[in-house]
C-alpha positions as a Markdown table, in Angstrom:
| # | Residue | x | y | z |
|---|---|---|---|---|
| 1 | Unk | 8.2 | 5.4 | -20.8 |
| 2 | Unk | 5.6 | 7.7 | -21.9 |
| 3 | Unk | 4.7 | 10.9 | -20.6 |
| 4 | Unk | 1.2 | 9.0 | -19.0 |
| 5 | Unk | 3.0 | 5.8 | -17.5 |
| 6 | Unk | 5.2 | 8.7 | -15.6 |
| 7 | Unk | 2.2 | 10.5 | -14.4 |
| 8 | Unk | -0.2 | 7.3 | -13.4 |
| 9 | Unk | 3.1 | 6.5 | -11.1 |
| 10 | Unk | 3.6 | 9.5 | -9.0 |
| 11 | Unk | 0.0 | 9.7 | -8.3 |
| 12 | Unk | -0.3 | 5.8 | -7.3 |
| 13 | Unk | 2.8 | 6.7 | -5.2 |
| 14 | Unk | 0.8 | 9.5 | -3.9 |
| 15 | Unk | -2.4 | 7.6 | -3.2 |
| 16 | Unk | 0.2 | 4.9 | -2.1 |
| 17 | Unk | 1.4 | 7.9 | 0.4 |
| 18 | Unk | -1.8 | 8.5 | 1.6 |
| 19 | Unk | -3.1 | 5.4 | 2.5 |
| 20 | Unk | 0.6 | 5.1 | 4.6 |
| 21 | Unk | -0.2 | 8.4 | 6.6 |
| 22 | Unk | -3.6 | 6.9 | 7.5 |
| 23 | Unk | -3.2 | 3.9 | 8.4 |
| 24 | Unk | 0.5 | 4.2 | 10.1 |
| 25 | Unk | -0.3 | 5.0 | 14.2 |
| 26 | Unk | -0.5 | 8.6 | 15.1 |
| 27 | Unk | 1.3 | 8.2 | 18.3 |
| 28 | Unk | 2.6 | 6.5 | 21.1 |
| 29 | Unk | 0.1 | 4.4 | 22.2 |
| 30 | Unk | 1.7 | 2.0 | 24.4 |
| 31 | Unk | 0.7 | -0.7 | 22.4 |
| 32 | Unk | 4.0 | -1.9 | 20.6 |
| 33 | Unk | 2.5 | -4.8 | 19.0 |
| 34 | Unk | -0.4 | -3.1 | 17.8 |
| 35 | Unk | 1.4 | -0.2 | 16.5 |
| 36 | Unk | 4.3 | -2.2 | 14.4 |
| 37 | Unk | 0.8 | -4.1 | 13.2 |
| 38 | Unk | -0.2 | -1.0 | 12.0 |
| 39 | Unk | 3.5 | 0.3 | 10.7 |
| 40 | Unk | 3.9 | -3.1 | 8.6 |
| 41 | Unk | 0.7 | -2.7 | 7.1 |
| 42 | Unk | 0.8 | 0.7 | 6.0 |
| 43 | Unk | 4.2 | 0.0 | 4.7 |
| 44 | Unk | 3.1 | -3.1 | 2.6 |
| 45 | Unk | -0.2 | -1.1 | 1.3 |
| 46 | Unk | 2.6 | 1.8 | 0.0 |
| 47 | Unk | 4.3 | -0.6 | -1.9 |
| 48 | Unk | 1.4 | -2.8 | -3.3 |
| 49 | Unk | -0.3 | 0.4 | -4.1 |
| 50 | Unk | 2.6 | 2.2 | -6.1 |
| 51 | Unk | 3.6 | -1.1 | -7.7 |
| 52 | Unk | -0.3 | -1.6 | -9.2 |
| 53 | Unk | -2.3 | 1.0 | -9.2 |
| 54 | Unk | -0.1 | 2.7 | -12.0 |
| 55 | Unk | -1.5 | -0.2 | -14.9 |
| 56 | Unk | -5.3 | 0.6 | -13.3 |
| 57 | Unk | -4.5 | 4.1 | -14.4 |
| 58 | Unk | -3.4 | 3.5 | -17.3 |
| 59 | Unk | -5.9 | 1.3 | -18.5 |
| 60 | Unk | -9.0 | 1.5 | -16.2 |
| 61 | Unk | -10.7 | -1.4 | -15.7 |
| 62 | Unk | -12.2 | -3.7 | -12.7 |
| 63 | Unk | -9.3 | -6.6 | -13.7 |
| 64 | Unk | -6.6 | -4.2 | -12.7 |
| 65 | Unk | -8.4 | -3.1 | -9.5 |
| 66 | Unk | -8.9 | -6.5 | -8.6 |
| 67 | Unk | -5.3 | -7.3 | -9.0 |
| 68 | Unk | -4.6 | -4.4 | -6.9 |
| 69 | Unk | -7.2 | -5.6 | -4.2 |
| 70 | Unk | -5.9 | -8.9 | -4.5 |
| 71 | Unk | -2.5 | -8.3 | -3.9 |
| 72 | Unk | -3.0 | -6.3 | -1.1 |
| 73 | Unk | -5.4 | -7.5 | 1.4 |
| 74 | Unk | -3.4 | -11.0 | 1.5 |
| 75 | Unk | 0.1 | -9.4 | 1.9 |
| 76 | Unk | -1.2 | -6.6 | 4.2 |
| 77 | Unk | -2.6 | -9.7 | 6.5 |
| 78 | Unk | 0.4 | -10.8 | 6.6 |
| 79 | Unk | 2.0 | -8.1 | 7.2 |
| 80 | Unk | 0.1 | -7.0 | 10.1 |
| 81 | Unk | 0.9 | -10.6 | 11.4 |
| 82 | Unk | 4.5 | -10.2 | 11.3 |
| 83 | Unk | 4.5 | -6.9 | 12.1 |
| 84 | Unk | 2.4 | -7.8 | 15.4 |
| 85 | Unk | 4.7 | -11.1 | 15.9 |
| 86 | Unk | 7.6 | -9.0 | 15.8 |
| 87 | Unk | 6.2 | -6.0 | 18.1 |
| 88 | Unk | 5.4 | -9.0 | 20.6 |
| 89 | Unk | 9.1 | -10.1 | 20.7 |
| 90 | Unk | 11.0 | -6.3 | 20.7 |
């Protein structure tokens, strides 16, 4: 692994970072469903983001950022389902 492939990682795992602090909920709201929504989301955006953005770094092109939106939107839906389904039965 080349000195690029290391650096496209630690910053998708850094944009992957960010999107997780803004999306995660800021604070107690009451709202348990709503907030492990939220939780499982930004946890599943992390993960699709620091898995896939590194080749759209590497290589910039719309393919790769369409693999990367396409990944995401459909496992962050379902991750804000389950995460909601889950905060409904805690």
């Amino acid at each position: 692994m080349g000195l690029i492939e290391v650096f496209a990682v630690v910053i998708s795992v850094g944009f992957g970072y960010l999107f997780f602090r803004l999306i995660k909920p800021k604070s107690d709201s009451r709202n348990i469903p709503l907030d492990y929504a939220q939780l499982f989301f930004a946890w599943s955006l992390f993960i699709s983001t620091s898995v896939t953005m590194p080749q759209f770094l590497i290589t910039p092109n719309e393919a790769h950022l369409f693999m990367w939106l396409s990944r995401s939107l459909p496992f962050g839906l379902i991750a804000f389902i389950a995460g909601f389904v889950y905060g409904k039965f805690k």
